[in-house]
N, C-alpha and C positions, 0 to 999 in steps of 0.2 A: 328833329331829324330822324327818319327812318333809320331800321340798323337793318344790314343786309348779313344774309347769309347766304352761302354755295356750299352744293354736296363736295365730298372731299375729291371727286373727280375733276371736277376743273382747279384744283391747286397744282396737277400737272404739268398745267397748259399757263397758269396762273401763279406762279410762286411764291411771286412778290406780296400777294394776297393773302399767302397762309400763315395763322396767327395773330393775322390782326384784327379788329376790332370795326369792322364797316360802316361808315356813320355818314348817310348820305344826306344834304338837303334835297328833297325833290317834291315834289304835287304831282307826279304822272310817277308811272312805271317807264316811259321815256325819258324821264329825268332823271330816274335810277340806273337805268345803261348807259347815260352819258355822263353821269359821277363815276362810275365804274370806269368806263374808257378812260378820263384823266387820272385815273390812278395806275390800270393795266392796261396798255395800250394794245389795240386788238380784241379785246374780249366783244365788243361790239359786234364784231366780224362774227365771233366764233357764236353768238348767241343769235343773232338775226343775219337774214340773207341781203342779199343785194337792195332791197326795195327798202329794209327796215323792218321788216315782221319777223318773229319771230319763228324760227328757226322750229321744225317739224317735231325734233326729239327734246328740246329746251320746254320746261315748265318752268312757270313765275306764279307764287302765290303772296298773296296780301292777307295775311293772317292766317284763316284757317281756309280763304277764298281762291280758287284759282282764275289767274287774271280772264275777262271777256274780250278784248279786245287785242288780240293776238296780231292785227293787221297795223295799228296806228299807236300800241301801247298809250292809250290816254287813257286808265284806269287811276283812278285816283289813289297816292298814297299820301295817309295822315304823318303828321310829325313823329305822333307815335307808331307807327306802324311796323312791324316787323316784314320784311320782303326776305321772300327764300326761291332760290333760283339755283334751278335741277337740271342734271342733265340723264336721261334716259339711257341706261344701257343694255344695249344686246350684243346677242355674240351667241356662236355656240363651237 
């Protein structure tokens, strides 16, 4: 089972998420946001837009890889895989 992590910004948005321990089954990076959504409901929304792609400022990496297929999330993750899922911040 992948183990997921998120930058400590979306624990904001995500509460229920901080501190614990991410342990997803998935084969896709589609399958990692829709574990995510049955645990925080909404993260879904807040990671990808209406159609399912991801979302402009959200990065997804599969090891040290950042994911290719940004439109249909079917990038493959392994059992072992570590996924880490960012969100961009700006401001001034």
């Amino acid at each position: 089972m992948a183990k997921v992590e998120l930058t400590k910004h979306l624990f904001q948005f995500f509460p229920q998420l901080e501190g614990k321990e991410l342990v997803i089954e998935a084969a896709t990076v589609a399958e990692v946001v829709r574990g995510l959504e049955a645990i925080a409901p909404g993260i879904t929304f807040y990671l990808c837009d209406e159609r399912g792609r991801l979302r402009q400022h959200v990065n997804v990496f599969i090891g040290e890889d950042q994911v290719i297929d940004r439109r249909d999330l079917s990038d493959r993750v392994e059992a072992s895989s570590r996924v880490v899922i960012m969100q961009a911040l700006s401001g001034g």
